[in-house]
BAMILO-395075 format. One record per residue: residue in three letters; x, y, z of N, C-alpha, C in turn. Coordinates in pm, whole numbers, plus 32768, in hexadecimal, padded with zeros to 4 digits. Example, Ala and Ser with C-alpha at 12.3 -4.5 7.8 and 13.67 -1.06 7.14 Angstrom:
ala85277DC7830C84CE7E3E830C85287EB6830C;ser85057F1F82C485577F9682CA850A80038313;
***
This chain:
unk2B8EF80B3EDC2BB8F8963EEC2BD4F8B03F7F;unk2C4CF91E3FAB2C5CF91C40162C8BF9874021;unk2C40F9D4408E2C7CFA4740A42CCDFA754145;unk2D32FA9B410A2DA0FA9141842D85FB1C41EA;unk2D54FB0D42452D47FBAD42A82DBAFBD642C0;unk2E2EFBBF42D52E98FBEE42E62EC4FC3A4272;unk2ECBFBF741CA2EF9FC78416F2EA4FCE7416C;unk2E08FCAC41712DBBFD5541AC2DE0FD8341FE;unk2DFAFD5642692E32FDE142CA2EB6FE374294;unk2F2DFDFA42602F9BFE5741FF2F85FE8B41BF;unk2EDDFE5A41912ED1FECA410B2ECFFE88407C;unk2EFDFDFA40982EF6FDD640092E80FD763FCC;unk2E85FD553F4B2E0CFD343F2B2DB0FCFD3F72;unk2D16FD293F682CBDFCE53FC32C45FC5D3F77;unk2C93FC613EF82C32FC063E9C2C75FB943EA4;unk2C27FB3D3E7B2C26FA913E802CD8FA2F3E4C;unk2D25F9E13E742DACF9BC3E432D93F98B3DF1;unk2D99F9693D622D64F9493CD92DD3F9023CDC;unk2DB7F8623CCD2E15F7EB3D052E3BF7D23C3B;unk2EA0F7E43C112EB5F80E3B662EFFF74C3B80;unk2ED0F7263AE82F06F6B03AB82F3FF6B63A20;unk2F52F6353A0E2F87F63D39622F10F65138FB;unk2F76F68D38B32F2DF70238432F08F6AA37EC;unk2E8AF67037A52E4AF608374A2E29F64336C4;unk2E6CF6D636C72E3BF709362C2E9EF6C435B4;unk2E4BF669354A2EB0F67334F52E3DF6A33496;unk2EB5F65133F22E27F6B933642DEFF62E334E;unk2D8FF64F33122D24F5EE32EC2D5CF57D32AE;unk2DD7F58D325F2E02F51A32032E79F4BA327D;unk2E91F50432B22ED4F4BA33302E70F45C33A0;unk2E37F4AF33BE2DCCF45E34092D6EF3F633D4;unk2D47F3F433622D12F396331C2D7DF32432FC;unk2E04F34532C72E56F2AD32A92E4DF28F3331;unk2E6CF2E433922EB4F28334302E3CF2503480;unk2DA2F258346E2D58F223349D2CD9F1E2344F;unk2CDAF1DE33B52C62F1C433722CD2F141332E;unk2C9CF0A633542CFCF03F33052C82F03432BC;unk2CC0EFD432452C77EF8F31FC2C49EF12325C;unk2BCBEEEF322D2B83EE7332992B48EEB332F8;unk2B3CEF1533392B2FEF8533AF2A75EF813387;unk2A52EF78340F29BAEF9C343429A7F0463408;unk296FF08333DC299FF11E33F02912F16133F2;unk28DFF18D347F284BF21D349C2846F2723450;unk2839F297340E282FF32133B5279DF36B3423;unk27CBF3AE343B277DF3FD34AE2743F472344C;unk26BBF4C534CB2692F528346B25F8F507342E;unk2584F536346B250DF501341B24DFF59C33DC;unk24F7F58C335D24C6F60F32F12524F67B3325;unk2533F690339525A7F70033B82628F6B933E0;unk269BF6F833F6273BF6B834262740F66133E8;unk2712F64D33632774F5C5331D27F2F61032E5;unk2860F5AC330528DCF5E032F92918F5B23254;unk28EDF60931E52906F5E931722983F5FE3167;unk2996F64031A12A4BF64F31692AB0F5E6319F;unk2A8CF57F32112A9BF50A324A2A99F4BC31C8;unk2A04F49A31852A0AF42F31372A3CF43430CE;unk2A4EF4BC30902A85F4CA30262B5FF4B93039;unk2B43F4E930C92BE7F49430B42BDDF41030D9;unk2B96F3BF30F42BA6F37330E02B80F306306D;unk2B46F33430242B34F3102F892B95F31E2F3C;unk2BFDF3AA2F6A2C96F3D82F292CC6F35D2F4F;unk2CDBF3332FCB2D1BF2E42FFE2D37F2322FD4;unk2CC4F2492F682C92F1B52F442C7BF15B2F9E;unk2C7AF17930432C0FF10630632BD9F0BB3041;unk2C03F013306A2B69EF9B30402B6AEF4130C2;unk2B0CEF2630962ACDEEBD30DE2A6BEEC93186;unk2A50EF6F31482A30EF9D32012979EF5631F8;unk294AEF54326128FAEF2C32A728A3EFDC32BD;unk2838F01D32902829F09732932799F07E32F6;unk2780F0D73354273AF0E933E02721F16F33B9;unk2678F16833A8262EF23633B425D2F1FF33A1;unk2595F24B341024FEF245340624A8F28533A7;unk24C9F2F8338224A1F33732E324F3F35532A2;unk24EDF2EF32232536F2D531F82565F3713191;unk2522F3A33122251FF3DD30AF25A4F3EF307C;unk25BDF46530502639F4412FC926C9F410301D;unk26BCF43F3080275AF3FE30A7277FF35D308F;unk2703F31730CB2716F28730B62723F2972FFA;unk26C2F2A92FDF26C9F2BB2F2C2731F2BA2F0B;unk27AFF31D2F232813F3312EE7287EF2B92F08;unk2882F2C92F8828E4F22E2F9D28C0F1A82F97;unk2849F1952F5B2832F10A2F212846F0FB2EC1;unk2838F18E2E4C2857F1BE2DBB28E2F1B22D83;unk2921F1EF2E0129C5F1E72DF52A1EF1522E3D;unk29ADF0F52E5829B4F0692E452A38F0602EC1;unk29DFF0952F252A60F0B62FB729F4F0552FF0;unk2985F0173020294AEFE1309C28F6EF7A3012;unk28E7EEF2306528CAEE59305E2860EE5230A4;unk2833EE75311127FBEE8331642798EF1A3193;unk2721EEFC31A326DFEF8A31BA2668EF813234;unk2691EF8C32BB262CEFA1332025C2F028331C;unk253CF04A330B24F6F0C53319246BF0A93308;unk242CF11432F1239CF0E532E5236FF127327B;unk23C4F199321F2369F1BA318B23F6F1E93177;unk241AF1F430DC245DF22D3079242BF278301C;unk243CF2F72FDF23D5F34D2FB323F2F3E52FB2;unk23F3F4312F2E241AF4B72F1123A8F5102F4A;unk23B6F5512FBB233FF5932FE822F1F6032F89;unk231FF6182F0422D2F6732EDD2238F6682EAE;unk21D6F6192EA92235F5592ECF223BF5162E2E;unk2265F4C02E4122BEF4862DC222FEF4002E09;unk2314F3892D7D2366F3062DC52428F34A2DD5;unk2415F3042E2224BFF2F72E2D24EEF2932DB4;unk253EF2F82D692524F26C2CC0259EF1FD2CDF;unk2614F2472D0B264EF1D22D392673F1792D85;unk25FCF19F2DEE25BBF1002E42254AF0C62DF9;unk24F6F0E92DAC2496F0B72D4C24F0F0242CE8;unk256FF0812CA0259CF0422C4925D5EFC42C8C;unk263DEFE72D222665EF832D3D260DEF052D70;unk256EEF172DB22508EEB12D8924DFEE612D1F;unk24F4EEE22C9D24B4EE912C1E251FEE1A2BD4;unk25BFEE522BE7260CEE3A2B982668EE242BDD;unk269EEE0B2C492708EE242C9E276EEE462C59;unk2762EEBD2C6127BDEF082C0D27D4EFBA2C80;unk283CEFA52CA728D8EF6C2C8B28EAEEE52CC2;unk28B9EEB32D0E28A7EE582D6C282AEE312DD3;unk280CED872DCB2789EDAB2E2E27BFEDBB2ECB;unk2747EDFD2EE42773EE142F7126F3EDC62FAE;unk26EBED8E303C26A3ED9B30B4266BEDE730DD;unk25E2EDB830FE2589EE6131392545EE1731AB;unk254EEE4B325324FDEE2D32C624B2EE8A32FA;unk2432EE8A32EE23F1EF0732D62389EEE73342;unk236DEF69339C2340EF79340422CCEFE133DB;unk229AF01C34562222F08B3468226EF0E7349E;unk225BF16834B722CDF1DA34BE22E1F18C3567;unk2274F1B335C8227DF1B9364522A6F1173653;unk22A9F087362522B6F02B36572388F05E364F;unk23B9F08435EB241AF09235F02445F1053618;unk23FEF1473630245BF19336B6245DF17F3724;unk2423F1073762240BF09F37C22479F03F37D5;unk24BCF02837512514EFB93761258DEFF7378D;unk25B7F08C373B2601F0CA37462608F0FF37D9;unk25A2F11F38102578F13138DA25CFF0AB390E;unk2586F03F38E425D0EFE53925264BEFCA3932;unk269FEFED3870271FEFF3389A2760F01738DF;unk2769F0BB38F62796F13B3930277EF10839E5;unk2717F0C03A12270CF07E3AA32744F0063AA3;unk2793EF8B3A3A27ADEF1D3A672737EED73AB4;unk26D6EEFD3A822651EE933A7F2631EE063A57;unk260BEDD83A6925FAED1C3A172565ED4F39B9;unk2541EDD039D724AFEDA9397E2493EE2639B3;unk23FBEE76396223A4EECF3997231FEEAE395C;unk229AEE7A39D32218EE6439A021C6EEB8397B;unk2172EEAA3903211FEF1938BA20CBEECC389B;unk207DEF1C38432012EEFB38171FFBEF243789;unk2062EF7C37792045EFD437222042EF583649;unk20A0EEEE36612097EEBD35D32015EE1535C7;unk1FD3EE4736441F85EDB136681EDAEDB835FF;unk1F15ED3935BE1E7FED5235251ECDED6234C4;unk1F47ED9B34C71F7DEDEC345E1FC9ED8D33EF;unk1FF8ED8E338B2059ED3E335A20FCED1C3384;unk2109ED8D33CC2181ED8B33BB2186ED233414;unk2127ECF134602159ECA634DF2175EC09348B;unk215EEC02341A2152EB7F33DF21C9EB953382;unk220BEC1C334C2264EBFB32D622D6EC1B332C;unk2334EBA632E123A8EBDC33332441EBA432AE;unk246FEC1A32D224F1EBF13258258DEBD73297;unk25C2EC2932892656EBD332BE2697EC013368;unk2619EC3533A625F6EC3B343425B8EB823490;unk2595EB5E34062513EAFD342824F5EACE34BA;unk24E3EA82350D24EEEA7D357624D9EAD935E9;unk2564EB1F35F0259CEB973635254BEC22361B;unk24E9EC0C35A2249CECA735B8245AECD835EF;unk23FCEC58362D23A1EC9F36A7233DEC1536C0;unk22F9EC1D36FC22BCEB8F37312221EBB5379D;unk21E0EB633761215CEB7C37B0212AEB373828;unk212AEB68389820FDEB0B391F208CEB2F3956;unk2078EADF39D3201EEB2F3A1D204BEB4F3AA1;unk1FE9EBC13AEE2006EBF63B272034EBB93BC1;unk2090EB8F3BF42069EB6B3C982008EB893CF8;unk1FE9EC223CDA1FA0EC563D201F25EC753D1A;unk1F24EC803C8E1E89EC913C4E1E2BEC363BFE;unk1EA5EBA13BED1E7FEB4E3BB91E57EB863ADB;unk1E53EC133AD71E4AEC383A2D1EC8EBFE3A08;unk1EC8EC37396F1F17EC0339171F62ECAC3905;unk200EEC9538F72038ECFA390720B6ECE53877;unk20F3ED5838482165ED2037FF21DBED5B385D;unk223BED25384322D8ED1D388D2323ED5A3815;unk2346EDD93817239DEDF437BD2456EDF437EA;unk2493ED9637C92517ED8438272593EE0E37DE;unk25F0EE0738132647EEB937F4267DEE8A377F;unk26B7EEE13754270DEEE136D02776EF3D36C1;unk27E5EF2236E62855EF7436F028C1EF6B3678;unk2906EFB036742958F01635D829D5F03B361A;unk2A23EFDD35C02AAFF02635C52AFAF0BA35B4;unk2AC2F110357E2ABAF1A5357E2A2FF1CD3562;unk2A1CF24F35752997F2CB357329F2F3363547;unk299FF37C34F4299CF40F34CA294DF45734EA;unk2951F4EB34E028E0F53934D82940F5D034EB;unk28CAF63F34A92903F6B9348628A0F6F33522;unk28CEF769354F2892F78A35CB28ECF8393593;unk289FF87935F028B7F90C36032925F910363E;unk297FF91E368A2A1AF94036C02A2BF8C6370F;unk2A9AF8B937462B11F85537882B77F89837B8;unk2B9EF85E38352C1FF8BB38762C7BF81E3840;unk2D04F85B385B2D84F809382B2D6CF77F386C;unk2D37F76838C32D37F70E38E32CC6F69738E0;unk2C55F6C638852C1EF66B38412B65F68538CE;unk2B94F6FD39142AE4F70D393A2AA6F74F38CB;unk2A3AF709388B29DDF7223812296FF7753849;unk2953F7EA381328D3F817384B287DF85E37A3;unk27EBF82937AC2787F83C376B271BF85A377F;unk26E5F88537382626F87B377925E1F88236CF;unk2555F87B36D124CFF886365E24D1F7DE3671;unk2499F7C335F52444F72835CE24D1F6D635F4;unk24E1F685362C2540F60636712520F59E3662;unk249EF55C365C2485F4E4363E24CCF4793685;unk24F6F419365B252CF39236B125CBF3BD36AC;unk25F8F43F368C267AF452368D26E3F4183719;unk2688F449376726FCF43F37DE2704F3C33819;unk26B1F346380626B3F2C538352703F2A837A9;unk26DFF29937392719F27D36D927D2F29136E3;unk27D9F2FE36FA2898F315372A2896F2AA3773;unk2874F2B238162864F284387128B1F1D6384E;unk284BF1D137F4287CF11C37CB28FAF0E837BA;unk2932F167376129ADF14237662A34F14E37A7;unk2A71F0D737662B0FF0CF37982B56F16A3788;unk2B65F1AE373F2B9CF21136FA2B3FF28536B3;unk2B75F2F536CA2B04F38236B92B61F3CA3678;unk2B25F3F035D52B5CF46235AB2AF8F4DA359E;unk2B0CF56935B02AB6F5AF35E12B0BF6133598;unk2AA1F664353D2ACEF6D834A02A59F75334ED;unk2AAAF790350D2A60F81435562A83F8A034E7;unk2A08F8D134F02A1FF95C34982A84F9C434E8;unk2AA7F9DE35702B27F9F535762B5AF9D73626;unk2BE9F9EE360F2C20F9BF36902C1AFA13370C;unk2BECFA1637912BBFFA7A37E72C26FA54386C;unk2C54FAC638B02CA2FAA939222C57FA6E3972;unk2C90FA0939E02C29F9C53A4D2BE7FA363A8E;unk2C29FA7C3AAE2BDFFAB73AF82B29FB123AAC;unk2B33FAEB3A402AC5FB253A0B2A5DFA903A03;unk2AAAFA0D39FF2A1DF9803A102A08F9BC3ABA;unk2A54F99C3B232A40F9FA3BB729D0FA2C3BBF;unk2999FA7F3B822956FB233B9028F1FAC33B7A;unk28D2FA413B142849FA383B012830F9A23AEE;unk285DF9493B602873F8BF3B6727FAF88E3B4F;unk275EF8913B482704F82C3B0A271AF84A3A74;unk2736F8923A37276FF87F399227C4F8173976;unk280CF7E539F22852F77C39AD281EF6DE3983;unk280DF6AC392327EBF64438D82848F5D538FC;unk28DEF5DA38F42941F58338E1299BF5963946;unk29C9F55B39DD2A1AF59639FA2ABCF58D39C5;unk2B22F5EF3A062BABF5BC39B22BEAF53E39C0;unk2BD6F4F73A332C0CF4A93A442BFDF40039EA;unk2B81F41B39C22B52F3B039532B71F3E138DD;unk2B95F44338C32BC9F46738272C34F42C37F7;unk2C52F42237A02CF7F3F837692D29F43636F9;unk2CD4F49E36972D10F4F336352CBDF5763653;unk2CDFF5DF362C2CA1F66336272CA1F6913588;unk2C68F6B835402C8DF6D134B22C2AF78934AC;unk2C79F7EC349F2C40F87334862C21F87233EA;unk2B82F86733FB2B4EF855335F2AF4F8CC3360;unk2B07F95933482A7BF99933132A3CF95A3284;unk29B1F9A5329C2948F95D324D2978F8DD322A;unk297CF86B328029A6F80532922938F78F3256;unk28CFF7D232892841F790325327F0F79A31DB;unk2837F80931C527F4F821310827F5F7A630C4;unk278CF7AC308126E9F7BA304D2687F7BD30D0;unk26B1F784314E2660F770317B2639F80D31ED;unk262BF814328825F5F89932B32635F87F3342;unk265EF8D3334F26A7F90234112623F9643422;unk25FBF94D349E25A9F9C934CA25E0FA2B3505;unk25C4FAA434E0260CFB1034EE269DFB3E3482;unk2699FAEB346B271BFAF433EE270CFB0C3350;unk26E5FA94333E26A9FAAE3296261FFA423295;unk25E1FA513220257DFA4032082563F9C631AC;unk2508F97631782508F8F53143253FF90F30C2;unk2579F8E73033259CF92F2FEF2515F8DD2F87;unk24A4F8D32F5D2460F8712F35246EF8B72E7C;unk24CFF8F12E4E250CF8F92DB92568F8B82DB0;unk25A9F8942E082622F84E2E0725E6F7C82DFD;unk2572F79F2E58256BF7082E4424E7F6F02DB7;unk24A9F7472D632481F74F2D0524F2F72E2CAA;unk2558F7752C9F25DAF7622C44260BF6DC2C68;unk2622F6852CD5262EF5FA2D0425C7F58C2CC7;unk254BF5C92CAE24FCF58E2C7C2545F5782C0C;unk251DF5D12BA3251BF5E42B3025B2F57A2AFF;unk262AF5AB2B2F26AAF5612B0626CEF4F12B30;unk268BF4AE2B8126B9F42D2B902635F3C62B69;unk25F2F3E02B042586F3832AD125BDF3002AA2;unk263BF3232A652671F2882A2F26D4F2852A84;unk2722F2082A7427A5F1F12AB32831F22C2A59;unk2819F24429D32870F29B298C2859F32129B5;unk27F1F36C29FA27CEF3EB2A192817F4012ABC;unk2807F3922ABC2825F3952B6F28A8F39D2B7F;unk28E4F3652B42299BF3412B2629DFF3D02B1A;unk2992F4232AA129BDF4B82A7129A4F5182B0C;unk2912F4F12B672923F55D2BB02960F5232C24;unk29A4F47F2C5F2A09F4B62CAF2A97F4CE2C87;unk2AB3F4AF2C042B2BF5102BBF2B46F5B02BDD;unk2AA7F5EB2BA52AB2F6562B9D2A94F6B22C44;unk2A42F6822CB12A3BF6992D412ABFF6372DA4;unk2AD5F5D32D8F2B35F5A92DE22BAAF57B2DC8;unk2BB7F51F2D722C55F4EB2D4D2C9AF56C2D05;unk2C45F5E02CB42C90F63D2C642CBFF6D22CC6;unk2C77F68C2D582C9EF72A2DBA2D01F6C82E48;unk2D5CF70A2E432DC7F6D12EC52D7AF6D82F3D;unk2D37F75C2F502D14F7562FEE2C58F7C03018;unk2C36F7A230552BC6F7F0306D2BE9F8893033;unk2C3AF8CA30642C7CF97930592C50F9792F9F;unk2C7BF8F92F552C3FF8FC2EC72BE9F8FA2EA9;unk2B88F8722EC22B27F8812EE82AE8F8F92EC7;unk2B00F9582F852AB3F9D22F7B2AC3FA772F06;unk2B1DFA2E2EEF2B71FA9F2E822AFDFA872E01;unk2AEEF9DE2DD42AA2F9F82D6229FEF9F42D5C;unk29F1F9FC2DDE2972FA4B2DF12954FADE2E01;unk29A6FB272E2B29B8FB9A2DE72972FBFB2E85;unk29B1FC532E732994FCBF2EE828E6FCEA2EDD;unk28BBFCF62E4E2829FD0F2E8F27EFFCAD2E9F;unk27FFFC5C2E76279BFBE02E7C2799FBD52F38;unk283BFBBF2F7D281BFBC1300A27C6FC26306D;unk280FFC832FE927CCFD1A30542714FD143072;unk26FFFCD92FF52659FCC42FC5261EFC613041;unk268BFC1530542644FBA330F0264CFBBC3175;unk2695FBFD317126AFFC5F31F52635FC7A3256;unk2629FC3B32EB2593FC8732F625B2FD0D335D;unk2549FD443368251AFDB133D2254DFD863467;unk25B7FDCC34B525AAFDC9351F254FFDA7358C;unk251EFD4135D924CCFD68361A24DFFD0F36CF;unk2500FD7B371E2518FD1F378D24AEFD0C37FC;unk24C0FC9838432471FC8638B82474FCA13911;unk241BFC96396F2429FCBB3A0B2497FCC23A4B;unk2504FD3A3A8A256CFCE23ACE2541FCC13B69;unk2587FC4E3B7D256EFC223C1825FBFC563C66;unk25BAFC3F3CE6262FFC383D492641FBAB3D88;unk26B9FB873D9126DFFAF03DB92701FB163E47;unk274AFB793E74275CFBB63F3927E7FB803F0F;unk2836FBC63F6E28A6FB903F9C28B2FB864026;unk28CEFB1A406228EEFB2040F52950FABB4111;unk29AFFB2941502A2BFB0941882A44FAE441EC;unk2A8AFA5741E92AB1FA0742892AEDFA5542E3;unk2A9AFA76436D2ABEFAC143C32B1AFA5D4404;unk2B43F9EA43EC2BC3F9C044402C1CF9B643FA;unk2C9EF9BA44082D28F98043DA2D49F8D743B3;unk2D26F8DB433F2D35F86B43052DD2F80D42F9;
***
């Protein structure tokens, strides 16, 4: 930011030159063909809050296969795109309907591989959001302690090798584990607003979100709505993502339904009772992404056949925080 003393003295604007780039908004079904391939590593970002359902569900429209799926909590999102037989592969550390309840069609695809078996490399929440740290730094490794005794340090599936490794310390002579990075050809995640140019700004529960982006090559970022720069400006530690690492913008309200934005809407936990209930078999499961995803073109449907009260009903209470002052101070020389 730079502020010129000379247009203050004429009189003209005295606020910051807002340096504008190319505009990264497209719609969700665009941004998903031009950056989600088949074979693709893919973050599904978001722990219990900002999971970007309307992300996976186009990309389940999309018929996706063969992705490689990265979340640290897992619950129905992974469910659905292992169900809809889009990912071979599944990096996380639990799968699981929080009401709580199994995820039936990651259950099934264990019992029966049905639709297909998949791969599972399964971590402890914090060892993998460790790896994901490391990615996001181009690290060779990060030492913990945290999976040492544990099993995981002994099972290893189609990571084998490369998942983590136990040494000792140089310095302390203990025994330490080495968890090495793990980086992803795209990341998702739903966040509270985005200016055009792909600065993401969020806040509530975040979890390993922002190393998790971080990892990757490519960032698509589904914001509940689009905000002029000059409004990310006003309140730069909100930002999560900056623009310049972004590569799609997608304007998704209630983007995260079933799941919860803080300050926005609320967990919908009837909705994932009804998730329960309809996808017990794999003939049950088939009918509800007919009837929730392949039978609706776009989220806007979606929200249509959920119906105005049902949203109105999640809606929460206003409630804001402290405001701060950030100062402004202006270069008393001529830049």
């Amino acid at each position: 930011m730079i502020l010129n003393e000379k247009k203050r003295a004429r009189g003209e604007s005295e606020g910051p030159v807002i340096m504008k780039s190319l505009n990264k908004i497209l719609s969700m079904a665009d941004a998903v063909d031009r950056y989600v391939k088949d074979g693709d590593t893919v973050y599904i970002g978001g722990f219990i809050s900002h999971d970007p359902f309307a992300a996976v569900h186009e990309i389940i429209r999309q018929r996706k296969r063969n992705l490689t799926l990265s979340k640290c909590g897992g619950l129905i999102t992974l469910d659905q795109l292992i169900g809809a037989g889009c990912a071979s592969r599944v990096i996380t550390s639990y799968i699981w309907n929080p009401i709580p309840k199994p995820a039936h069609a990651f259950v099934r695809t264990l019992r029966e591989d049905n639709p297909g078996r998949i791969e599972i490399e399964e971590y402890p929440i914090l060892a993998l959001a460790l790896s994901y740290f490391a990615g996001a730094l181009d690290l060779p490794y990060v030492a913990t302690k945290t999976v040492m005794g544990a099993d995981f340090s002994r099972y290893r599936s189609f990571l084998g090798e490369g998942k983590l490794k136990i040494e000792t310390s140089p310095f302390t002579g203990e025994k330490v584990c080495l968890i090495p990075p793990l980086k992803h050809d795209v990341g998702i995640l739903q966040v509270h607003r985005a200016d055009a140019q792909g600065n993401a700004q969020t806040w509530g529960f975040l979890g390993d979100s922002k190393w998790g982006l971080l990892s990757c090559k490519k960032i698509i970022i589904c914001a509940e709505e689009i905000v002029a720069q000059e409004v990310v400006l006003r309140d730069p530690q909100r930002t999560l993502i900056p623009g310049f690492r972004v590569d799609a913008v997608v304007a998704e309200p209630w983007g995260s339904h079933p799941s919860y934005l803080m300050g926005c809407y609320d967990l919908d936990w009837l909705y994932l009772a009804l998730y329960e209930r309809e996808t017990r078999t794999a003939d049950a499961f088939g009918k509800y992404l007919d009837e929730w995803v392949y039978g609706l073109k776009d989220r806007k449907e979606y929200l249509e056949k959920l119906g105005t009260a049902k949203l109105e009903g999640l809606k929460v209470e206003p409630w804001a925080g402290e405001p701060v002052s950030y100062g402004f101070t202006p270069f008393h020389q001529e830049l």
